[in-house]
C-alpha positions as CSV (number, residue, x, y, z in Angstrom):
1,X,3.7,-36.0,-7.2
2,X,0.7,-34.5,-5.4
3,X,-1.3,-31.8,-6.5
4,X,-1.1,-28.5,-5.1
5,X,-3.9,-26.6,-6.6
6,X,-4.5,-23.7,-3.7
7,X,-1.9,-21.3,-2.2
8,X,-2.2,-20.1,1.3
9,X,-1.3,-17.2,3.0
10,X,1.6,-19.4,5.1
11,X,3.3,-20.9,1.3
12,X,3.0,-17.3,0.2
13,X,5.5,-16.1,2.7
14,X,7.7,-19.5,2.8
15,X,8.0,-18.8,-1.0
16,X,8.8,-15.3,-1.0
17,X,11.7,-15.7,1.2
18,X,12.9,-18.2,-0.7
19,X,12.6,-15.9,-3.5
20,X,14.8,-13.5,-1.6
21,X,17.5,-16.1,-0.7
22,X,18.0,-17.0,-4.3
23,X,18.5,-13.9,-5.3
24,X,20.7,-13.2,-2.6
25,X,22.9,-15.8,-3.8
26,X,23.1,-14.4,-7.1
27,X,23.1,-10.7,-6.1
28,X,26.6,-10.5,-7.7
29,X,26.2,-12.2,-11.1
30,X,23.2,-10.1,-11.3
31,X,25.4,-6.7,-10.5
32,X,28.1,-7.6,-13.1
33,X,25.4,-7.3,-15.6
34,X,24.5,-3.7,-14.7
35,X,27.1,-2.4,-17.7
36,X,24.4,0.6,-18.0
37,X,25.8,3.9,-17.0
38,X,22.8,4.8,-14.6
39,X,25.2,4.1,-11.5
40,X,22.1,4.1,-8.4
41,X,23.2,1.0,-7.0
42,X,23.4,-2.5,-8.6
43,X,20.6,-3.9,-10.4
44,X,21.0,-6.9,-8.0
45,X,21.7,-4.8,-4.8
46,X,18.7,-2.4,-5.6
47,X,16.1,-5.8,-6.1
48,X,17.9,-7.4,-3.2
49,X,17.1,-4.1,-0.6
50,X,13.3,-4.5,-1.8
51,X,12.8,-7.9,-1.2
52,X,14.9,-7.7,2.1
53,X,12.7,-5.5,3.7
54,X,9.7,-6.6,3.1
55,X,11.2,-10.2,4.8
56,X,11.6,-7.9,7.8
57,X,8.1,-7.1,7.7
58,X,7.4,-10.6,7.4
59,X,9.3,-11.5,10.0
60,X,7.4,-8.7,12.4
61,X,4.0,-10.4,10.6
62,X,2.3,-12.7,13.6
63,X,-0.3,-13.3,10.5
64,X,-0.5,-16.2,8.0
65,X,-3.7,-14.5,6.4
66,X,-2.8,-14.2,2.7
67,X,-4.1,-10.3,2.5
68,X,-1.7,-9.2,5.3
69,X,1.2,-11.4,4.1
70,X,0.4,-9.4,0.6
71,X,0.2,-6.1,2.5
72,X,3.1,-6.4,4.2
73,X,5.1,-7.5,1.1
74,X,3.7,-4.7,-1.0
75,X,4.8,-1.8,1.9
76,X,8.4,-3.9,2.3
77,X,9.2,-3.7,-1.4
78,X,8.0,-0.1,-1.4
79,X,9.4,1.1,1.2
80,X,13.1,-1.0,0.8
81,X,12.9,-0.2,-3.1
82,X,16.0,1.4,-4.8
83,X,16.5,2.8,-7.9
84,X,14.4,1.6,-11.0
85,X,14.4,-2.0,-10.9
86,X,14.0,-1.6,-6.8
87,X,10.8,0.7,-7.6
88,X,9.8,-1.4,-10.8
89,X,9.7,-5.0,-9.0
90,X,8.2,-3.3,-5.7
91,X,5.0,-2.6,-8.2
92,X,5.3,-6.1,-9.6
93,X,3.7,-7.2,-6.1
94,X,2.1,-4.3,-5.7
95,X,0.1,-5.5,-8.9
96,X,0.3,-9.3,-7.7
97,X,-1.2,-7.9,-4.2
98,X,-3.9,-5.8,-5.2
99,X,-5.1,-8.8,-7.6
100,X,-5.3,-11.5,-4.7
101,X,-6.0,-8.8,-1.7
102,X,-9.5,-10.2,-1.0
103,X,-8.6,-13.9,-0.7
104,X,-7.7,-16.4,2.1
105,X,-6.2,-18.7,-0.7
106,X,-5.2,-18.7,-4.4
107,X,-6.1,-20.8,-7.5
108,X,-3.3,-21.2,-10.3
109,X,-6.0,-19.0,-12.6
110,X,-6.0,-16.4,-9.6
111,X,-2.3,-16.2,-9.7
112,X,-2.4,-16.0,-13.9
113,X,-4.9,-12.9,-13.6
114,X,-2.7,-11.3,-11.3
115,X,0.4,-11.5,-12.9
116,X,-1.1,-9.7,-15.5
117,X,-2.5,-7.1,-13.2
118,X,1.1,-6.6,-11.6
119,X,2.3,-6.6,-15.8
120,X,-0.3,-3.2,-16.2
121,X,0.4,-2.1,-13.0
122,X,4.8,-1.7,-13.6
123,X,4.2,-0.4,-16.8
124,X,1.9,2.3,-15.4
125,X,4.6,3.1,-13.2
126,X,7.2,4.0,-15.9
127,X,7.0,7.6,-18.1
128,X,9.0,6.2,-20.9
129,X,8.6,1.9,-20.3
130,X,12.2,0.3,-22.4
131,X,12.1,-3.0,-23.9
132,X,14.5,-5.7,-23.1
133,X,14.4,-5.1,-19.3
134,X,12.3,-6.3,-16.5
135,X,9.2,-5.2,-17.7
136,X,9.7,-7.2,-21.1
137,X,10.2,-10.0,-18.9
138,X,6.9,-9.6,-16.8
139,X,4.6,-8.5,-19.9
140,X,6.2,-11.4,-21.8
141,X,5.6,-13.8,-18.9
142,X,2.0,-12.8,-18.4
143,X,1.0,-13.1,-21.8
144,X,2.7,-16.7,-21.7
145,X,0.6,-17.8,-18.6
146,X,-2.6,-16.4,-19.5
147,X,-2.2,-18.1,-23.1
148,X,-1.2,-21.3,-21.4
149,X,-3.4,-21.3,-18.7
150,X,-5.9,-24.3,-19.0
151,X,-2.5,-26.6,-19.5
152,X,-1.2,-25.8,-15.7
153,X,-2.2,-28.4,-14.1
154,X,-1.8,-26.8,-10.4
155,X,1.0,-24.2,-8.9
156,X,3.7,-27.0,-9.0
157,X,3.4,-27.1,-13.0
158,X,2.6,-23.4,-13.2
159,X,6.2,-22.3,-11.4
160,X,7.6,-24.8,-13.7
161,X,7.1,-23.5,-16.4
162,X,7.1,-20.1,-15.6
163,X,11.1,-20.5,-15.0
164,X,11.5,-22.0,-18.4
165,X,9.5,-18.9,-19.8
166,X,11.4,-16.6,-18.0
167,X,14.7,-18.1,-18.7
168,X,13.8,-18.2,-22.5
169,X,12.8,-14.6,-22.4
170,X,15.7,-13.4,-20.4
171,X,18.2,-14.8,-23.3
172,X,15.5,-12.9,-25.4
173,X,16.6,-9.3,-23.9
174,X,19.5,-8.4,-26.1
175,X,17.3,-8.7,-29.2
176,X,15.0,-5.6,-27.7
177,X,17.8,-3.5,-26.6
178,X,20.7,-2.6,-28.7
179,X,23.4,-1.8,-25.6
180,X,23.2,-5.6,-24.3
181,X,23.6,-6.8,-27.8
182,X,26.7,-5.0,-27.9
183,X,28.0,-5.8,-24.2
184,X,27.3,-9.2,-24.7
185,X,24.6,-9.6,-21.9
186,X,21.7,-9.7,-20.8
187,X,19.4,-7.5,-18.8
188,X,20.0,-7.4,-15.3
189,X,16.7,-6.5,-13.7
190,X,15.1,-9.6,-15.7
191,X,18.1,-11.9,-14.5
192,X,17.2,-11.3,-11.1
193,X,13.2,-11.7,-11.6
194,X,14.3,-15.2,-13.2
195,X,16.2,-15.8,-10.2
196,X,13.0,-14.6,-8.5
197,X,11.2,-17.0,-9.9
198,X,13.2,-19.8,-8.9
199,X,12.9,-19.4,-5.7
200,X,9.3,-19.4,-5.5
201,X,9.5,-22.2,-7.8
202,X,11.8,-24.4,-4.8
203,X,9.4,-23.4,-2.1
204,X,6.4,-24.8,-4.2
205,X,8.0,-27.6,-5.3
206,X,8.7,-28.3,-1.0
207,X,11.9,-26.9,-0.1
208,X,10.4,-24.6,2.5
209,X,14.1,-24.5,4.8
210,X,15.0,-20.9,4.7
211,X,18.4,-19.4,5.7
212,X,18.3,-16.4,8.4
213,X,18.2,-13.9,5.3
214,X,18.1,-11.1,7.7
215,X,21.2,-12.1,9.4
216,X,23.3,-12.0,6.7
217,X,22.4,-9.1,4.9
218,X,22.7,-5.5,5.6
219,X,21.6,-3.2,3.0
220,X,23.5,-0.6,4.0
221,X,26.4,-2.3,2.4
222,X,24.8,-3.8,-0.7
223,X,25.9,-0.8,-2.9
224,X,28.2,0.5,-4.9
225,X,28.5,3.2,-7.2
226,X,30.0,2.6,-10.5
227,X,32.3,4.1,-12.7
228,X,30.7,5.4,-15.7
229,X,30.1,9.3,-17.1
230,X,27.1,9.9,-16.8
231,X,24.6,13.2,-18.1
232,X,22.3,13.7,-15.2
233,X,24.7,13.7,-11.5
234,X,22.2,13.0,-8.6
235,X,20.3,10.5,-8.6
236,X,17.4,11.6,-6.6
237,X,14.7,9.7,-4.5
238,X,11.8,11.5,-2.4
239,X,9.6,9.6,-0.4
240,X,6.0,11.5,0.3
241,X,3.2,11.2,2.2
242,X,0.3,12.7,0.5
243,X,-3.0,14.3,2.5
244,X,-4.3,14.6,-1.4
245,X,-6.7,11.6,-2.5
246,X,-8.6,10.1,-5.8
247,X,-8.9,12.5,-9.0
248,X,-6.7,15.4,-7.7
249,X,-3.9,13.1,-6.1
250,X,-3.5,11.4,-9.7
251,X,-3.8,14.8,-11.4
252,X,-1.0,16.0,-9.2
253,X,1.3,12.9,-9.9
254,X,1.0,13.0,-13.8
255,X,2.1,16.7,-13.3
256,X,5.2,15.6,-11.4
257,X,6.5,13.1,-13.8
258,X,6.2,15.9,-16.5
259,X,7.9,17.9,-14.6
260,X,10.6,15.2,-13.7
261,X,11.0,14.6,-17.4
262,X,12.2,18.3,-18.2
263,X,14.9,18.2,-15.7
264,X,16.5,14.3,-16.2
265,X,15.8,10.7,-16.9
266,X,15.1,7.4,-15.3
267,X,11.6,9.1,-14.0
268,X,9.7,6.9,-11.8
269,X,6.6,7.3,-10.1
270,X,4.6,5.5,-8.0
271,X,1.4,6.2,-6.2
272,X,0.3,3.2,-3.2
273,X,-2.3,4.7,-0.8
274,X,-1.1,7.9,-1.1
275,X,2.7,7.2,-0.5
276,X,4.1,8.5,-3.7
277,X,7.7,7.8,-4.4
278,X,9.9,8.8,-7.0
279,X,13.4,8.3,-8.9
280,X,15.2,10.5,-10.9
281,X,18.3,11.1,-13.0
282,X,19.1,14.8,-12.8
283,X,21.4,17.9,-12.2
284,X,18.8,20.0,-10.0
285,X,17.7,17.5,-7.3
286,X,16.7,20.7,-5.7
287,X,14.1,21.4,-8.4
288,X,12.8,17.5,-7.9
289,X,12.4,18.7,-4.4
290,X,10.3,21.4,-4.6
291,X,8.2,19.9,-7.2
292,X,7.3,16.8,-4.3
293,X,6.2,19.5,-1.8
294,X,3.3,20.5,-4.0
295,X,1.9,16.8,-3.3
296,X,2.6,16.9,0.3
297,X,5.1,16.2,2.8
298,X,8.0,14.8,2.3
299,X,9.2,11.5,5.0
300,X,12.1,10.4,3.0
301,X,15.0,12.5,0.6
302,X,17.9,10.3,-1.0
303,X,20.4,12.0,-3.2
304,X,23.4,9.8,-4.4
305,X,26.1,12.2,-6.3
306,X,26.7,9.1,-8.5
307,X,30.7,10.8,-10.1
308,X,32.1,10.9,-6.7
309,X,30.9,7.4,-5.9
310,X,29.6,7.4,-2.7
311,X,26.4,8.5,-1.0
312,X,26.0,12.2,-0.3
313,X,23.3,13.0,1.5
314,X,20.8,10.4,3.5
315,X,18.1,11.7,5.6
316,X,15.0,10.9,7.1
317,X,14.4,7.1,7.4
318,X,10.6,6.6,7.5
319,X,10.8,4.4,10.8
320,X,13.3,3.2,13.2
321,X,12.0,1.2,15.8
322,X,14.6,1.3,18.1
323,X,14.0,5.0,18.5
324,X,11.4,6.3,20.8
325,X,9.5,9.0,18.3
326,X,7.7,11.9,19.5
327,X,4.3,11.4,18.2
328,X,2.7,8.0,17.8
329,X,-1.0,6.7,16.8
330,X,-3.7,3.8,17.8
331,X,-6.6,3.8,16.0
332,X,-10.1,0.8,15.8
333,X,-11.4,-0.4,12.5
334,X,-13.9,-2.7,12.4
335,X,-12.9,-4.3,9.0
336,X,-10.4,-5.5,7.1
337,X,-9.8,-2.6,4.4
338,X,-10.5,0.2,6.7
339,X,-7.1,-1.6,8.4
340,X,-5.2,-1.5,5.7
341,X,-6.2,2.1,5.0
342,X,-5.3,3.2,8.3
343,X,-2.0,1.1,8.3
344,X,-1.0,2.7,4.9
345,X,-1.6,6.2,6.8
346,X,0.7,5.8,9.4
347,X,-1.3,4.7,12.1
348,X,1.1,2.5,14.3
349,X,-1.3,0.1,16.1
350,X,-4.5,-0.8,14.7
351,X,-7.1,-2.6,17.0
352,X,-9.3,-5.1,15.8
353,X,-12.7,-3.3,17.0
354,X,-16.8,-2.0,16.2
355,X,-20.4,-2.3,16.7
356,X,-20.8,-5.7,18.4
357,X,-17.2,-6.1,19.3
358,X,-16.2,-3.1,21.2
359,X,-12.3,-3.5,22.4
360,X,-11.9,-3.4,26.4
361,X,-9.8,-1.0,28.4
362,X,-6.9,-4.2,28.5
363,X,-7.0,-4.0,24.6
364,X,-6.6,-0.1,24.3
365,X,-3.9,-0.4,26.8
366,X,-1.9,-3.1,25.6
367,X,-1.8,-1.1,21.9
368,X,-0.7,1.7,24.0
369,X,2.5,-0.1,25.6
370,X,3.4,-1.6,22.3
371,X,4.0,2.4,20.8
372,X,7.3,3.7,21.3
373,X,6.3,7.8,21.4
374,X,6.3,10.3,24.0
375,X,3.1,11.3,22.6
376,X,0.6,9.0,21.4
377,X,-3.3,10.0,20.0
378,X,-5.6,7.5,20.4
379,X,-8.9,7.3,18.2
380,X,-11.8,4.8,19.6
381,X,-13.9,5.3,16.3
382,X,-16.8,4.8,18.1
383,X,-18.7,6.2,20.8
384,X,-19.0,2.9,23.0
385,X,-15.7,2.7,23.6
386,X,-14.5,6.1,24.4
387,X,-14.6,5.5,27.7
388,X,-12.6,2.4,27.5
389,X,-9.9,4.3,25.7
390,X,-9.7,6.8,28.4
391,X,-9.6,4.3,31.2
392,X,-6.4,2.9,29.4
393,X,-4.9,6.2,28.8
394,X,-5.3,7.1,32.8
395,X,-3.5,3.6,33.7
396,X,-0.3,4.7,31.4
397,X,2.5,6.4,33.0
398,X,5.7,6.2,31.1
399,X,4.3,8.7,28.3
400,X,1.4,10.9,27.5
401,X,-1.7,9.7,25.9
402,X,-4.3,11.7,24.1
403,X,-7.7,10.1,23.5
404,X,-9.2,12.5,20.6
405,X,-13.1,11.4,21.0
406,X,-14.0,10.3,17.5
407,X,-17.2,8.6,17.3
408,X,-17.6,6.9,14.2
409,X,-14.5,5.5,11.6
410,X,-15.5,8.4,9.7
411,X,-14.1,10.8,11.8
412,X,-10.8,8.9,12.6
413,X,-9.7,8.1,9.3
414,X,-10.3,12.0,8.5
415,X,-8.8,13.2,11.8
416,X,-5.4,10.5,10.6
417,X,-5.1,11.8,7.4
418,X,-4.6,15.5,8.9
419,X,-1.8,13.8,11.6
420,X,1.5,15.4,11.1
421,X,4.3,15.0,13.0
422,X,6.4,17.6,11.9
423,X,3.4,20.3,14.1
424,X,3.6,21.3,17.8
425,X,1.6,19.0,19.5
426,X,-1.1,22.5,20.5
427,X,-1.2,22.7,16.4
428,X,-1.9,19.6,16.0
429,X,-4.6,18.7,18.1
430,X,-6.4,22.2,17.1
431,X,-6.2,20.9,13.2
432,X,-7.3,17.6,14.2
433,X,-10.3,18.9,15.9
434,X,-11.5,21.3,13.6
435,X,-11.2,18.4,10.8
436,X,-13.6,15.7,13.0
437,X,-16.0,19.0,13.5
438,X,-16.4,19.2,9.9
439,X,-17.1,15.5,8.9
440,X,-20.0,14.5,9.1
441,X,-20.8,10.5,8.8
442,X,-23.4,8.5,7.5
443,X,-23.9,4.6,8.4
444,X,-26.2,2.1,6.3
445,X,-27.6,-1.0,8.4
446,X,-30.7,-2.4,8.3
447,X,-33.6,-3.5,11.1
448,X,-33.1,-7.2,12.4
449,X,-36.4,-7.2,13.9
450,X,-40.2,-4.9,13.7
451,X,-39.7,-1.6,15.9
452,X,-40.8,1.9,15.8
453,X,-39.1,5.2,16.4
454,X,-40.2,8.6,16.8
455,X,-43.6,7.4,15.3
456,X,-41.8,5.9,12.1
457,X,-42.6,2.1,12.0
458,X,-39.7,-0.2,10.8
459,X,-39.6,-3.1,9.3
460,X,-37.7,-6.4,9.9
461,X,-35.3,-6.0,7.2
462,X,-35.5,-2.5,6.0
463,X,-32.3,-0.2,5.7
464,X,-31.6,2.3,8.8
465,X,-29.4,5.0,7.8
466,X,-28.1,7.5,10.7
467,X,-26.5,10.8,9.9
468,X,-23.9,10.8,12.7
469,X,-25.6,9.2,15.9
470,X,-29.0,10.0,14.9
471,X,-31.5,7.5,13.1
472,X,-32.3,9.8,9.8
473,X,-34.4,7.3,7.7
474,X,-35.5,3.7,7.3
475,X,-37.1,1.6,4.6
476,X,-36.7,-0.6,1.3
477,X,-34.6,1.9,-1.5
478,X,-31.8,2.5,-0.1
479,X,-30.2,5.1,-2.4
480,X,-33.1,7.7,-1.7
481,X,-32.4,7.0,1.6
482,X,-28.6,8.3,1.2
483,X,-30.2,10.8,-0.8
484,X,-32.1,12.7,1.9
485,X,-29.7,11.8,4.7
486,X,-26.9,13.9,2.4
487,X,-29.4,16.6,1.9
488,X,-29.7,16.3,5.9
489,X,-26.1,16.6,6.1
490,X,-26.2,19.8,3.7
491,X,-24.0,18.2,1.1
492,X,-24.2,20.8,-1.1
493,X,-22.0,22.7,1.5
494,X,-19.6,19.9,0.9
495,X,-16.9,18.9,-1.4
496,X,-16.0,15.3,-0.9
497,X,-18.2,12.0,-0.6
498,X,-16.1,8.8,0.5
499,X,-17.9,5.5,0.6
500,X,-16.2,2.5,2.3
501,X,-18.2,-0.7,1.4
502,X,-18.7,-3.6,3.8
503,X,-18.9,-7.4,4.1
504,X,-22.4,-7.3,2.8
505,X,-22.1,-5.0,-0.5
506,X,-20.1,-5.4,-3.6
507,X,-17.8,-3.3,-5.3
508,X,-20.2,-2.8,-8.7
509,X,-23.3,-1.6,-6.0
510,X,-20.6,1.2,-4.5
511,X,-20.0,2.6,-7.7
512,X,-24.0,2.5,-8.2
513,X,-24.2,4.7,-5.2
514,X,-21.2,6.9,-6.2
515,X,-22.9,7.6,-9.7
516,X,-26.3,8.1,-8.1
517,X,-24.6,10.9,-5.6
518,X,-23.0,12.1,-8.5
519,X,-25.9,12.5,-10.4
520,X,-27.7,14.3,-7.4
521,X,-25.0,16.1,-5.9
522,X,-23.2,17.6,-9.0
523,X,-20.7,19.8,-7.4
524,X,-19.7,16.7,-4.7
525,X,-16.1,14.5,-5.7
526,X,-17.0,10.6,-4.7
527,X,-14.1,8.3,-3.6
528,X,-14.6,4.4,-3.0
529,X,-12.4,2.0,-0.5
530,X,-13.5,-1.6,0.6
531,X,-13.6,-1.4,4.0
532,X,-14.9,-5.1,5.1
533,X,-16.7,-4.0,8.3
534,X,-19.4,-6.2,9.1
535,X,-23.3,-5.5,10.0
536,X,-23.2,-1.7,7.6
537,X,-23.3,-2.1,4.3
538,X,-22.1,1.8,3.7
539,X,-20.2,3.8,5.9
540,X,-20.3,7.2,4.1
541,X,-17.7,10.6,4.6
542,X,-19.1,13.9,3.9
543,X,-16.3,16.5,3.9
């Protein structure tokens, strides 16, 4: 049999589908399982919805690039997630994804270390984790892997043996958890990872034939509510988008799922780029409300009245693409993360775009057609290609365009995290503007050849930093450079630092940078994102 020691972007997606037409095949067995009385939808149902939409994100995905087939799988499960096993296995790829995010392919010891991640990640996600469920099943499995690892001998041995593992562990549940014991079963959510698993396991093992999943299931119809008394009534689900980032975003979560805690059960929470969803069990969904509007604002509300058996109130769907909307976004990033931040924000069309490759007025206009809004804001990022922007917005004429000026990625990504779509449009654009006034934005590059400016030699090779468009300081230490150019800025007027690290610097030197700021700016908060543009090394936020 031959080897196959790397997985690509392209088997990653085969694979997952597969996935998901396994389970749907055994989406039944798995719901007669569910003898719980936490009546949200079937265990099988619930998993099913999760992995089914994040096929249909596939499906939109013209990308075989392993990051954005991750991405996409990662928003799907998220957003198509229901109930806990729904929310639990979407953060099982969340894990998986945030593990393998910076790579083109996979090794088996790549995949090993990020099961384990996805393993810390689920259990983070859960206020009160139970054993004998799914998460047994994945912190079981990962500890298996990463104690078996040098025996794999490449992915086709690895999936294996993972679905012996998980089979074993599965019969394994009703010795954790007293209520399968007695109902003769085992545990549902871990039954359908199994099944999860074997799927994946097909597709490596080279039966990549898919059926037309999306055909034949609508999700719609997957569920049922059961039978059983239960203690808390509504099962509640809030969807929100959160303006809130870093240290006072998490602060605000943990707060939430205390709070959630006092008024029901089955709490869980999940924070992925500032989409925070939650589940819970409880007789004041009202209460659970409230609670999510102190994070931010809410884009999705699910409340099932789980006695009467059928769903009582559904409201809200995050996106319908068939429907025109009244305010849509394009955006340029000229890297990879920076993308995914934006994407994660809301922005509907993200053009590939910077320095060296500035996007042309056919590129601005075709993202433009491809947004079904009345409205739609355009941000060019960069002062080159304002113009270009503008030229496109002129040549539309089936709905208005706004090109909002910003000049540097700074500025956009600040101006899109105050979009809201619930403003008049006047608001809006008054909010938006005041935010970009405020930002100011530092870029790190360096000289590629000897000049001289405003008397200041440079060197071939030494850093150039420039406070918005204006070349503040050049030379060999770089972090005194940031220094000065933040004391340029006035940071100390300031509250927040973000850095967004390119092509050319590492992780470990971003957080050198954020401690140094730290250190010299005492009162200042420091975020860090990769944002994989090319040619600056640090493009810097002060807010």
């Amino acid at each position: 049999m031959e080897k196959l020691e790397k997985l690509d972007g392209r088997l990653f997606k085969i694979a997952f589908k597969k996935a998901t037409e396994v389970l749907m095949i055994h989406k039944d067995e798995i719901n007669e399982l569910n003898v719980f009385p936490v009546p949200d939808g079937d265990t099988g149902s619930n998993m099913l919805a999760a992995m089914v939409e994040a096929c249909r994100r596939l499906d939109e995905l013209k990308s075989d690039f392993l990051p954005d087939v991750l991405d996409a799988i990662t928003k799907g499960t998220l957003m198509g997630a229901r109930g806990n096993s729904g929310v639990i296995l979407s953060q099982i790829f969340r894990g998986l994804s945030e593990a393998l995010s910076n790579k083109s392919e996979i090794s088996v010891e790549d995949f090993v270390y990020a099961l384990d991640n996805a393993r810390r990640i689920a259990y983070g996600a859960v206020i009160k984790p139970v054993e004998g469920t799914l998460l047994t099943l994945i912190r079981l499995l990962a500890n298996y892997a990463k104690k078996e690892l040098k025996y794999f001998k490449d992915f086709k041995d690895l999936f294996v043996k993972l679905q012996i593992a998980a089979e074993k562990i599965v019969e394994m549940t009703p010795k954790f958890l007293d209520k399968l014991k007695e109902s003769g079963v085992v545990d549902a959510g871990a039954k359908g990872f199994y099944y999860i698993i074997q799927g994946f396991k097909e597709a490596i093992l080279g039966d990549t034939k898919v059926r037309e999943i999306l055909l034949e299931v609508d999700t719609e119809k997957l569920f049922k509510i059961a039978k059983e008394d239960i203690k808390n009534q509504y099962c509640t689900e809030v969807m929100i988008n959160s303006t809130m980032r870093g240290e006072e975003l998490e602060r605000y979560v943990e707060d939430l799922k205390k709070s959630l805690v006092e008024i029901g059960d089955s709490v869980v929470v999940v924070n992925a780029g500032g989409i925070v969803r939650l589940h819970v069990h409880t007789n004041h969904p009202g209460v659970a409300i409230e609670k999510s509007l102190e994070i931010g604002e809410i884009i999705k509300v699910k409340i099932d009245n789980m006695k009467i058996q059928h769903t009582e109130l559904m409201m809200g769907e995050v996106e319908d693409k068939k429907k025109r909307k009244k305010y849509g976004m394009v955006t340029v990033s000229p890297g990879e993360g920076i993308t995914r931040i934006m994407k994660g924000l809301g922005v509907d069309k993200v053009i590939s775009g910077g320095q060296t490759m500035n996007p042309s007025t056919a590129d601005f206009k075709e993202a433009i057609d491809s947004v079904e809004a009345d409205t739609i804001f355009v941000f060019p990022n960069n002062s080159n290609v304002i113009l270009s922007a503008q030229r496109a917005a002129e040549m539309t004429e089936d709905k208005e365009v706004i090109v909002i000026p910003t000049r540097t990625v700074q500025e956009g990504i600040s101006a899109i995290v105050e979009f809201r779509e619930d403003l008049e449009k006047g608001e809006l654009l008054k909010n938006i503007k005041q935010v970009i006034n405020k930002v100011r934005s530092i870029s790190v590059t360096y000289a590629i050849r000897d000049s001289s400016f405003n008397g200041v030699k440079i060197k071939k090779g030494d850093f150039l930093v420039f406070l918005n468009d204006e070349l503040v300081g050049s030379g060999k230490h770089l972090f005194k450079l940031i220094r000065e150019s933040l004391k340029i800025g006035k940071g100390e007027e300031h509250e927040l630092v973000t850095i967004y690290y390119g092509k050319d610097a590492s992780e470990e030197e971003a957080k050198a940078l954020a401690s140094f700021i730290e250190e010299n700016f005492t009162d200042l908060e420091v975020e860090i994102y990769e944002g994989g543009q090319p040619h600056y090394k640090f493009l810097i936020s002060l807010e």
